[in-house]
Structures are given as C-alpha cells and as structure tokens.
N, CA, C and O atoms as a Tinker XYZ file with bonds, in Angstrom:
   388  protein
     1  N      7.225000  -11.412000   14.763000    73     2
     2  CA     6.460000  -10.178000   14.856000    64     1     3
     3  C      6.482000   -9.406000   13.542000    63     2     4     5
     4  O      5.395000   -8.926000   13.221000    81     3
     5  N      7.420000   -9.211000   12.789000    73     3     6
     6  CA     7.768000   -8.395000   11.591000    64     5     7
     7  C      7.177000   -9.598000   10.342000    63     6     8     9
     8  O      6.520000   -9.170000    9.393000    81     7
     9  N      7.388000  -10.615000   10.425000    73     7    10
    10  CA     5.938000  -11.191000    9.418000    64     9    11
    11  C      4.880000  -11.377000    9.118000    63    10    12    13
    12  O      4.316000  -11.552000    8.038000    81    11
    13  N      4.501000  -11.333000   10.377000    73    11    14
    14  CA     2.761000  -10.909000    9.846000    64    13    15
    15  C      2.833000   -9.524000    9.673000    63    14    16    17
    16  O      2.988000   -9.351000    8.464000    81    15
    17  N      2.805000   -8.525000   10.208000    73    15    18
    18  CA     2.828000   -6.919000    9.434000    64    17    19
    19  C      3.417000   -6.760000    7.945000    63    18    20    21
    20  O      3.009000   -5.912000    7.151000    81    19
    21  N      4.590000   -7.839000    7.635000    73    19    22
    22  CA     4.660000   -7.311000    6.333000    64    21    23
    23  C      4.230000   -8.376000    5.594000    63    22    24    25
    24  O      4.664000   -8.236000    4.451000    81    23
    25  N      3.412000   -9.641000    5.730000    73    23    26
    26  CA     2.543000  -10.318000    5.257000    64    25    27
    27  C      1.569000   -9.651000    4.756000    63    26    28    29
    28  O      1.025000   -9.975000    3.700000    81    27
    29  N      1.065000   -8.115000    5.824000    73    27    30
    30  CA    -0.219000   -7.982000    5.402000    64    29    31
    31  C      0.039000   -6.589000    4.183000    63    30    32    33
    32  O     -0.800000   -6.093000    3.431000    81    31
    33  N      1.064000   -6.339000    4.299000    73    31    34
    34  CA     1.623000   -5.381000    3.070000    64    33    35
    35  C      1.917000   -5.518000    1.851000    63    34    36    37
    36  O      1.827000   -4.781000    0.870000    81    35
    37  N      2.471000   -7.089000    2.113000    73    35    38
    38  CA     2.457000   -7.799000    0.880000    64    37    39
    39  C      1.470000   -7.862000    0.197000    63    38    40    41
    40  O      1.378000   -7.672000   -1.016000    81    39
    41  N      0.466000   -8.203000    1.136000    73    39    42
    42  CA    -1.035000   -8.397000    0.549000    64    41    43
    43  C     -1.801000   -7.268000   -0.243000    63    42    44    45
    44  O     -2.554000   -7.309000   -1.215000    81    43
    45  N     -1.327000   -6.259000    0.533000    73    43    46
    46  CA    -1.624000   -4.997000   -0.024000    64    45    47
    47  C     -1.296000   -4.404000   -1.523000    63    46    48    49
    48  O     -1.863000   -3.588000   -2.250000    81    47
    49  N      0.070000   -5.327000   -1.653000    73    47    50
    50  CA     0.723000   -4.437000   -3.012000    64    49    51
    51  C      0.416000   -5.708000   -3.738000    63    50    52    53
    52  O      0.731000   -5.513000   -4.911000    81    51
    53  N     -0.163000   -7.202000   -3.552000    73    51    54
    54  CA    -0.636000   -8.047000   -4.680000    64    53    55
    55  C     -1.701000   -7.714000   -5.011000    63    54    56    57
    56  O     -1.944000   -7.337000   -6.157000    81    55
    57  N     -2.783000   -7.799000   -3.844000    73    55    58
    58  CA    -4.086000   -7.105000   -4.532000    64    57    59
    59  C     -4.498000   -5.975000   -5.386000    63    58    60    61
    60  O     -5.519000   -5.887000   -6.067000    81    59
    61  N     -3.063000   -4.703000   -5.169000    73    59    62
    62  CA    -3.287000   -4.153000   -5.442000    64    61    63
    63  C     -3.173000   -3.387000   -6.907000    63    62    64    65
    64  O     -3.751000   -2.442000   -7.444000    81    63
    65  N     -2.101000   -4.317000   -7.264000    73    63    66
    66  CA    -1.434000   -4.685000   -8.736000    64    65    67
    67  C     -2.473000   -5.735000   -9.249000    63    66    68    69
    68  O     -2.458000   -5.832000  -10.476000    81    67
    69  N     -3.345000   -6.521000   -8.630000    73    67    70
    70  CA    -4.241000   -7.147000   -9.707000    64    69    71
    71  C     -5.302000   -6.608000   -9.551000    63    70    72    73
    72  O     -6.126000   -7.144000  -10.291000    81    71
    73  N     -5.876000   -5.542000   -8.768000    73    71    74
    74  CA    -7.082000   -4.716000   -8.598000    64    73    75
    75  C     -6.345000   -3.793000  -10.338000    63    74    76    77
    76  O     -6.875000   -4.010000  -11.427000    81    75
    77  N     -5.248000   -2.942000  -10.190000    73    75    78
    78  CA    -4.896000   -2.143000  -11.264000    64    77    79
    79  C     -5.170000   -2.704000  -12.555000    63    78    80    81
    80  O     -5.698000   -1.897000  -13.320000    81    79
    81  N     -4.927000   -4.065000  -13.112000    73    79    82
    82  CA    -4.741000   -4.760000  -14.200000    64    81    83
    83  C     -6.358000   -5.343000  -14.784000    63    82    84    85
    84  O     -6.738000   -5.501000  -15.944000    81    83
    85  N     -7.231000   -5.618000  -13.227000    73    83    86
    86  CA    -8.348000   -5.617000  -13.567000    64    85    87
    87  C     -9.604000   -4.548000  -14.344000    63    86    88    89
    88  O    -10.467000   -4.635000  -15.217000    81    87
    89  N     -8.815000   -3.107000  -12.986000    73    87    90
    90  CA    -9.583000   -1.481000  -13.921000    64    89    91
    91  C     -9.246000   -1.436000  -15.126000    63    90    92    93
    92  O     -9.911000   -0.773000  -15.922000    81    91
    93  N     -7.987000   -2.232000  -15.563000    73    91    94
    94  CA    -7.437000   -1.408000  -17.159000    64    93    95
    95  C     -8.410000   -1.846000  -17.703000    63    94    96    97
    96  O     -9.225000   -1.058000  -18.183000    81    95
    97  N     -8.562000   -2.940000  -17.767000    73    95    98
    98  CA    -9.509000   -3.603000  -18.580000    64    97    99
    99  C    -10.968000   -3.598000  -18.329000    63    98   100   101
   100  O    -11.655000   -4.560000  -18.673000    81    99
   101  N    -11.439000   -2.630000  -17.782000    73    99   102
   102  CA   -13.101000   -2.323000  -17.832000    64   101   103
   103  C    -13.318000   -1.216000  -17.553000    63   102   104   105
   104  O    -12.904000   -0.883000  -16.442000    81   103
   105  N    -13.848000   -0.433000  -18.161000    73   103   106
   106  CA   -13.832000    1.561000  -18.039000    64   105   107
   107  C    -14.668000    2.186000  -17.084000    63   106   108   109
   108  O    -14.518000    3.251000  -16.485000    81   107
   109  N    -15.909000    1.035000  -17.029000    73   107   110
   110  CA   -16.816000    1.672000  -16.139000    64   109   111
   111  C    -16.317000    1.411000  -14.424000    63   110   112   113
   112  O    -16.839000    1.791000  -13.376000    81   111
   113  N    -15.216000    0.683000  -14.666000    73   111   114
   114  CA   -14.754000    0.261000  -12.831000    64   113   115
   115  C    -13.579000    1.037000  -12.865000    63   114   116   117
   116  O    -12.768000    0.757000  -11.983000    81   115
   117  N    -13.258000    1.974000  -13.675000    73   115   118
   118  CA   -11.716000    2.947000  -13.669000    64   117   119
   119  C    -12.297000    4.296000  -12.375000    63   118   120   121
   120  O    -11.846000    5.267000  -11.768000    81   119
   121  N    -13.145000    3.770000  -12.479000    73   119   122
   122  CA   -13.443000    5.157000  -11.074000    64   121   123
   123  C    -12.826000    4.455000   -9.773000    63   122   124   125
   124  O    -12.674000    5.257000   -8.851000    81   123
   125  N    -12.603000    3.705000   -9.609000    73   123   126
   126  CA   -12.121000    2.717000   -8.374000    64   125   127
   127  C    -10.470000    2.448000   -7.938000    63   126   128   129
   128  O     -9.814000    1.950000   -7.023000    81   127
   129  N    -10.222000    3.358000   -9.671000    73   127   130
   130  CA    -8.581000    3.685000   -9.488000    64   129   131
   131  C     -7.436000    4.031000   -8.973000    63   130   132   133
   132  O     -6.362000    3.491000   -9.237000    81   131
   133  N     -7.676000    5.293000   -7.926000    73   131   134
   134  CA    -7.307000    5.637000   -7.230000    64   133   135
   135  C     -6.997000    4.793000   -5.661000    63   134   136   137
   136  O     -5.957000    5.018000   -5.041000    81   135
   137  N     -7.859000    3.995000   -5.243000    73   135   138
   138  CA    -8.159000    3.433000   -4.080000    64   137   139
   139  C     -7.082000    1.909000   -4.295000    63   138   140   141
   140  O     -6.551000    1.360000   -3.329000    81   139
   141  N     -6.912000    1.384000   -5.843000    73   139   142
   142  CA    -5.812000    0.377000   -6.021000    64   141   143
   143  C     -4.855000    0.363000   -6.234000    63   142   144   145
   144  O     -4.217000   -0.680000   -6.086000    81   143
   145  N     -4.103000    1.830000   -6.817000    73   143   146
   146  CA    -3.162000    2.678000   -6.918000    64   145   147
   147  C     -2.521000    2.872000   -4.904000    63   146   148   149
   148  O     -1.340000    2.887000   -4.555000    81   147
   149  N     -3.427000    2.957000   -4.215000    73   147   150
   150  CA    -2.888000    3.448000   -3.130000    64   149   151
   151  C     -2.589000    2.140000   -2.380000    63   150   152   153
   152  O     -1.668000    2.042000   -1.569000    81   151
   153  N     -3.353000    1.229000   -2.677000    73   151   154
   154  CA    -3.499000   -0.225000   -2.322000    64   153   155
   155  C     -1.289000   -0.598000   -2.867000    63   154   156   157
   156  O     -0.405000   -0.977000   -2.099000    81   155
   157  N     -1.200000   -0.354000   -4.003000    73   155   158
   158  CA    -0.206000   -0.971000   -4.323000    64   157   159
   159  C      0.867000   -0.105000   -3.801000    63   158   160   161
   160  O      1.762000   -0.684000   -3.185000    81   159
   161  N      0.948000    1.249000   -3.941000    73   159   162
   162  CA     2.020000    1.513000   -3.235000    64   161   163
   163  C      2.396000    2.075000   -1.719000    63   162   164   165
   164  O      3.388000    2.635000   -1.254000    81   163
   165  N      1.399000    1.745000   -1.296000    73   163   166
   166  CA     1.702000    1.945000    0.186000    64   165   167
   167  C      2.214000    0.927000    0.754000    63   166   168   169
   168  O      2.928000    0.832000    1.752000    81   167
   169  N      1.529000   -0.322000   -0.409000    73   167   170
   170  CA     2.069000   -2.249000    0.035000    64   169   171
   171  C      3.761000   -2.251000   -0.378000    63   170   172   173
   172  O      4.640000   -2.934000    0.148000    81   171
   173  N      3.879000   -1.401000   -1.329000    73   171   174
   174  CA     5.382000   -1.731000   -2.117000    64   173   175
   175  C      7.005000   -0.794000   -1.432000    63   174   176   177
   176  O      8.211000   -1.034000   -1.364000    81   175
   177  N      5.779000    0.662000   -0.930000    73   175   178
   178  CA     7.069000    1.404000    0.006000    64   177   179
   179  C      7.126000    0.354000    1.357000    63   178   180   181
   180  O      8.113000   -0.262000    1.760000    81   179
   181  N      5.432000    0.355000    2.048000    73   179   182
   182  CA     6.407000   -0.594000    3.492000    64   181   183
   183  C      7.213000   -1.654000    2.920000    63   182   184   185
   184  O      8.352000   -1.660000    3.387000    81   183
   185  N      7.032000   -2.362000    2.240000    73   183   186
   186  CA     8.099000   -3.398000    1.969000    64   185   187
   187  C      9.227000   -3.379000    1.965000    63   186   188   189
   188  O      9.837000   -4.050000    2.798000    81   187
   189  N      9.937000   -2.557000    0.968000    73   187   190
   190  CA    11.031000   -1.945000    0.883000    64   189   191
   191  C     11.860000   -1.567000    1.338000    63   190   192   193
   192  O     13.053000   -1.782000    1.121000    81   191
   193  N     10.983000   -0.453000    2.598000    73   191   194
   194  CA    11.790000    0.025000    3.698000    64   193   195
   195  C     11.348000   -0.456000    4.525000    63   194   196   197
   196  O     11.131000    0.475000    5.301000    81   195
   197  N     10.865000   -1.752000    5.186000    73   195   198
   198  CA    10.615000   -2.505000    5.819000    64   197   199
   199  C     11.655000   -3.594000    5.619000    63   198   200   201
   200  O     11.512000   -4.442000    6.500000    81   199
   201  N     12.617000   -3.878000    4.816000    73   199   202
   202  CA    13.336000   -4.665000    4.682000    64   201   203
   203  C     14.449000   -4.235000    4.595000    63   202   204   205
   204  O     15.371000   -4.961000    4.967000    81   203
   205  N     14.798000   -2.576000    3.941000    73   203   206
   206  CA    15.912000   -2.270000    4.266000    64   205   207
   207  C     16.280000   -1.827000    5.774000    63   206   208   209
   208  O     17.439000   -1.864000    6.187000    81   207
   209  N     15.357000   -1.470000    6.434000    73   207   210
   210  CA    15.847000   -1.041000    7.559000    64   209   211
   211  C     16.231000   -2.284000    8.585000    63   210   212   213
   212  O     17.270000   -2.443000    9.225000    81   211
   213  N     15.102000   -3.070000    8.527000    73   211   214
   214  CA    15.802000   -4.622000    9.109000    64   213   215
   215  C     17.146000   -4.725000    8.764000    63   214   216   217
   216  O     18.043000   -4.912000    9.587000    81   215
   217  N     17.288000   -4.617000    7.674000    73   215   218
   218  CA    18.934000   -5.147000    7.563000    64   217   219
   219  C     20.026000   -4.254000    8.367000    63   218   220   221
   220  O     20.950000   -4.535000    9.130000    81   219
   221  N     19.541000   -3.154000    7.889000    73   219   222
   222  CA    20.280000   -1.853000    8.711000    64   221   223
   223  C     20.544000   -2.399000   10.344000    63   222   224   225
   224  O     21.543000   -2.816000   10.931000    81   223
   225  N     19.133000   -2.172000   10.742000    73   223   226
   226  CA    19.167000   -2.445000   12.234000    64   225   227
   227  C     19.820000   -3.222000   12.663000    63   226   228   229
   228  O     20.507000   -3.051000   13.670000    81   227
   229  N     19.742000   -4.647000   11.759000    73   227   230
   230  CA    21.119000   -5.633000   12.271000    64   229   231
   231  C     22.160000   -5.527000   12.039000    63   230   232   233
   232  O     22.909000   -6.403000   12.470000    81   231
   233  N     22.727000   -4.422000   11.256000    73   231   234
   234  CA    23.344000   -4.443000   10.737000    64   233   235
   235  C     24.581000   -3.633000   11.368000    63   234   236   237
   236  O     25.794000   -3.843000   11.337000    81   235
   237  N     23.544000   -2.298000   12.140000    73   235   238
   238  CA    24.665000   -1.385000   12.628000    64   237   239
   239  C     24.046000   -2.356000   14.420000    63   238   240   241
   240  O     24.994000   -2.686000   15.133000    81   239
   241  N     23.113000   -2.587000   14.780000    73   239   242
   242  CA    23.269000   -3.831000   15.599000    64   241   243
   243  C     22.769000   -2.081000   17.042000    63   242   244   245
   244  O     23.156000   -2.265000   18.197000    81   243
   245  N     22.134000   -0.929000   16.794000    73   243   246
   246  CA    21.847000   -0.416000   17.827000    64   245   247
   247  C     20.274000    0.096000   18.181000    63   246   248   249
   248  O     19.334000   -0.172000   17.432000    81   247
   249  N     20.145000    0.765000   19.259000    73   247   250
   250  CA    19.027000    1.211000   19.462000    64   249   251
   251  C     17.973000    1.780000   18.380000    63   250   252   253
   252  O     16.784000    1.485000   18.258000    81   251
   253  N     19.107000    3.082000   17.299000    73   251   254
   254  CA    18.259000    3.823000   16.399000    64   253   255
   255  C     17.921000    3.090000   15.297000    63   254   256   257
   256  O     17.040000    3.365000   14.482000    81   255
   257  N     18.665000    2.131000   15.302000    73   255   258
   258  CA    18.332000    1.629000   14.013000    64   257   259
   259  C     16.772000    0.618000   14.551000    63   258   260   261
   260  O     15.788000    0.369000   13.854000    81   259
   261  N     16.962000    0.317000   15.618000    73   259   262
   262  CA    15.791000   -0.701000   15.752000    64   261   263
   263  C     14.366000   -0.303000   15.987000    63   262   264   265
   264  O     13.280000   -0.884000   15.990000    81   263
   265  N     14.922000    1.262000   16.237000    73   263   266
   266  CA    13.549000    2.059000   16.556000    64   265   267
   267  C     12.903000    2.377000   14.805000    63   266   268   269
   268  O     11.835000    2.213000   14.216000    81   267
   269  N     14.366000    2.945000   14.460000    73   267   270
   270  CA    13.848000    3.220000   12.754000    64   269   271
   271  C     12.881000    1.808000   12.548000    63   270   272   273
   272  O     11.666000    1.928000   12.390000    81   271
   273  N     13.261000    1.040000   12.558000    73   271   274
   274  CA    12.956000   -0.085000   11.910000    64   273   275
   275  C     11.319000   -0.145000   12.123000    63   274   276   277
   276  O     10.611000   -0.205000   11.118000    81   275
   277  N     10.869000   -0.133000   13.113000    73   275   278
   278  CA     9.692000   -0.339000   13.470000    64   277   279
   279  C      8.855000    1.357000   13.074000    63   278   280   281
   280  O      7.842000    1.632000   13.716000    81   279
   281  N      9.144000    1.915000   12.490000    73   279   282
   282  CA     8.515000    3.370000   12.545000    64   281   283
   283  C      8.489000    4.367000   11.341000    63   282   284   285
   284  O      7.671000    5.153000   10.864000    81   283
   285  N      9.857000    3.941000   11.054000    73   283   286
   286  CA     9.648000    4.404000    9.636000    64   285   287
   287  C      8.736000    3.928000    8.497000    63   286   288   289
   288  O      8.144000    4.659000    7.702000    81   287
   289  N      8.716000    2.460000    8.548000    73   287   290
   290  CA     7.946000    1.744000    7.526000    64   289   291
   291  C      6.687000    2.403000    7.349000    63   290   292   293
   292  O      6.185000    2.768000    6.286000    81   291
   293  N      6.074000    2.552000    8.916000    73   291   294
   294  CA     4.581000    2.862000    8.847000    64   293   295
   295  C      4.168000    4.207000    8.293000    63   294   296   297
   296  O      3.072000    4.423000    7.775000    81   295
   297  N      5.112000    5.071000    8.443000    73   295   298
   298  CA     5.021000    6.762000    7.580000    64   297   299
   299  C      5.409000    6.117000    6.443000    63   298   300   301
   300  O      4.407000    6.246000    5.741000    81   299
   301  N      6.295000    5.440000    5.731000    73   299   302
   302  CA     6.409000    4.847000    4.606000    64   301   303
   303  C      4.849000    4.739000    3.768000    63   302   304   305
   304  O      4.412000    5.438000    2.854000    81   303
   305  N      4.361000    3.808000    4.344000    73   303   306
   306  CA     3.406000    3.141000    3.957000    64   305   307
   307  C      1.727000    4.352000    3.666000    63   306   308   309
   308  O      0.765000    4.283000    2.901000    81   307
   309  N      2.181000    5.373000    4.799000    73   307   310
   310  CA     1.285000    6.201000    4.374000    64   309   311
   311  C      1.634000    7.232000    3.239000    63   310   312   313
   312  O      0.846000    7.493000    2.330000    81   311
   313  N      2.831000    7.773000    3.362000    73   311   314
   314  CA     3.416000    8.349000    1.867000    64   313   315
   315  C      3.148000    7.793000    0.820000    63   314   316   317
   316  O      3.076000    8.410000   -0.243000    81   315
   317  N      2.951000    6.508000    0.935000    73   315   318
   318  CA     3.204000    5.267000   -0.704000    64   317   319
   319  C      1.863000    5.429000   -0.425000    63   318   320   321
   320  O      2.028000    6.641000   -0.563000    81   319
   321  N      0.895000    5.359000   -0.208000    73   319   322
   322  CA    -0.787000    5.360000    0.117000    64   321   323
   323  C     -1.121000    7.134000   -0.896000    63   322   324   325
   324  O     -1.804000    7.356000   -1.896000    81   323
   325  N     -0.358000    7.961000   -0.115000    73   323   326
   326  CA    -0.914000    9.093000   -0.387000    64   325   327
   327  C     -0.367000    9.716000   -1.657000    63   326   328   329
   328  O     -1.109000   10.586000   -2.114000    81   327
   329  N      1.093000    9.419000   -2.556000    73   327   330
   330  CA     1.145000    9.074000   -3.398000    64   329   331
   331  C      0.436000    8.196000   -4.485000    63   330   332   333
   332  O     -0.169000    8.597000   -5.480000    81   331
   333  N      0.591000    7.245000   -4.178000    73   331   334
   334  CA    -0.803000    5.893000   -4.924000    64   333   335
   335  C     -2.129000    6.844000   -5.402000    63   334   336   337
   336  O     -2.779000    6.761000   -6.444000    81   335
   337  N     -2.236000    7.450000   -4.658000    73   335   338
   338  CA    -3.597000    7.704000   -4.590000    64   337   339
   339  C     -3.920000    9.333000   -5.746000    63   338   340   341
   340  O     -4.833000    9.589000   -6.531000    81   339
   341  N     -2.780000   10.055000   -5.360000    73   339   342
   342  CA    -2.670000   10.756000   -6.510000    64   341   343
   343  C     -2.356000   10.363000   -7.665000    63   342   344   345
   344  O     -2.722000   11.240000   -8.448000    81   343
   345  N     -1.784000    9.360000   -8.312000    73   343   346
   346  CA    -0.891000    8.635000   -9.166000    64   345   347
   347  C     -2.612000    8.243000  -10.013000    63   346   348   349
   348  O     -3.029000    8.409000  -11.159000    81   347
   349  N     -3.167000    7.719000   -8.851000    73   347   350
   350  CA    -4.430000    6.475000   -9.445000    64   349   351
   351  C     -5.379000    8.195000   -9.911000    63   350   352   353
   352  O     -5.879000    8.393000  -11.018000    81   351
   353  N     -5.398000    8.989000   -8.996000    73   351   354
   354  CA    -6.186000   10.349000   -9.619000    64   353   355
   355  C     -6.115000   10.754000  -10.718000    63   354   356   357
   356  O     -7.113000   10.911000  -11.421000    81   355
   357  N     -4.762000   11.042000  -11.147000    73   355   358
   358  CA    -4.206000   11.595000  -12.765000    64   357   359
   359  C     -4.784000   10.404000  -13.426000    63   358   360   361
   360  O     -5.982000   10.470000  -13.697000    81   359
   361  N     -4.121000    9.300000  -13.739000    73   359   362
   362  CA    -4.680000    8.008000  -14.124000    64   361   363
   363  C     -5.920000    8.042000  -14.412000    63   362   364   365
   364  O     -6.240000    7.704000  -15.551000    81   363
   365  N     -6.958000    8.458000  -13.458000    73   363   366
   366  CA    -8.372000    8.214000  -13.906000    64   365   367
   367  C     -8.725000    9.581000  -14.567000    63   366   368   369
   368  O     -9.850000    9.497000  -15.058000    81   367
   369  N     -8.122000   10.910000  -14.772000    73   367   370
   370  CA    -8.544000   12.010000  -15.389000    64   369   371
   371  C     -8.152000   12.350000  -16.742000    63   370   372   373
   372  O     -8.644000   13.124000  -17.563000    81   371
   373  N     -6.893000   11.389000  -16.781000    73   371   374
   374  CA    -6.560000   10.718000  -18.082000    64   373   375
   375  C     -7.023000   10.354000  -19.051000    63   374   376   377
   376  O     -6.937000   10.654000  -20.242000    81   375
   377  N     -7.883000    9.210000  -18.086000    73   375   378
   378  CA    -8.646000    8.324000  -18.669000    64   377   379
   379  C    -10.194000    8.633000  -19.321000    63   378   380   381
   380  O    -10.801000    8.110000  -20.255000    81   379
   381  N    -10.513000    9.653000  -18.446000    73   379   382
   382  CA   -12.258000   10.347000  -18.903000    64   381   383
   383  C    -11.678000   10.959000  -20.156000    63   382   384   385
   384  O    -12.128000   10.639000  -21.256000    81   383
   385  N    -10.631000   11.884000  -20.019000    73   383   386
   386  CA   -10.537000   12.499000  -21.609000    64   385   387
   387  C     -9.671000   11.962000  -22.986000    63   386   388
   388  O     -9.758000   12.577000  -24.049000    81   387
C-alpha cells in the first residue's frame, strides 16, 4: 500500500527536478517555474517524511505512530507544494529582472 503512493511522489520530485533543469535552460518556458518548483518539493517532503515516519511507526511499534504515518506525509506534501511554489515565484521574478 505505501509503494505505490510514494512511487507516485517519487515521480513527482524526478519530474520535477528535470522539469527545473529544463526551464534553466530556455527563458521563454521560465514562466512555468513555479508549477516545477512545487512539483519537486512536495515530491521530496512526502518522501522524507514518508520514510521517516515508517520507520518511527515500526519502530515505537503503536497506534500514533501508525496514524502519523499515514497523515502526516500528505500535509507534508502540501507544505513542500506550497513552499515549491513560492521558491519557483521568487525564482521567476529574479529572473525577469
């Protein structure tokens, strides 16, 4: 169950690191910045804490941890999104001047 969800996060923070590497390199597609910026780190927080809390959960082996596990990631993932996304904003206002 926990591999395909963070299969598809993964996916999120590869595309989204070669969506970034692709804007650097063409000015007129740097408007699109923001949206691969959010791509990568919303993919890179669930991961993270998608893997630390697994460990946790088995780790302390109880209820809260197993609930964390499944719940936190996903506010994770929107923080790292809504971050990203400011990150990719500055980035592109940067970039016009």
């Amino acid at each position: 169950m926990i591999l395909p969800m963070t299969g598809f996060f993964l996916l999120l923070a590869i595309l989204g690191g070669i969506m970034i590497l692709l804007k650097g390199s063409n000015a007129y597609a740097a408007r699109n910045t923001p949206a691969s910026y959010a791509m990568l780190f919303a993919g890179l927080c669930y991961c993270i804490l998608a893997i630390g809390f697994y460990l946790l959960a088995f780790r302390l082996g109880t209820v809260t941890g197993f609930v964390l596990l499944f719940f936190v990631p996903f506010v994770a993932a929107l923080a790292g999104a809504i971050v990203g996304y400011r990150t990719g904003q500055k980035r592109l206002a940067s970039a016009k001047s």
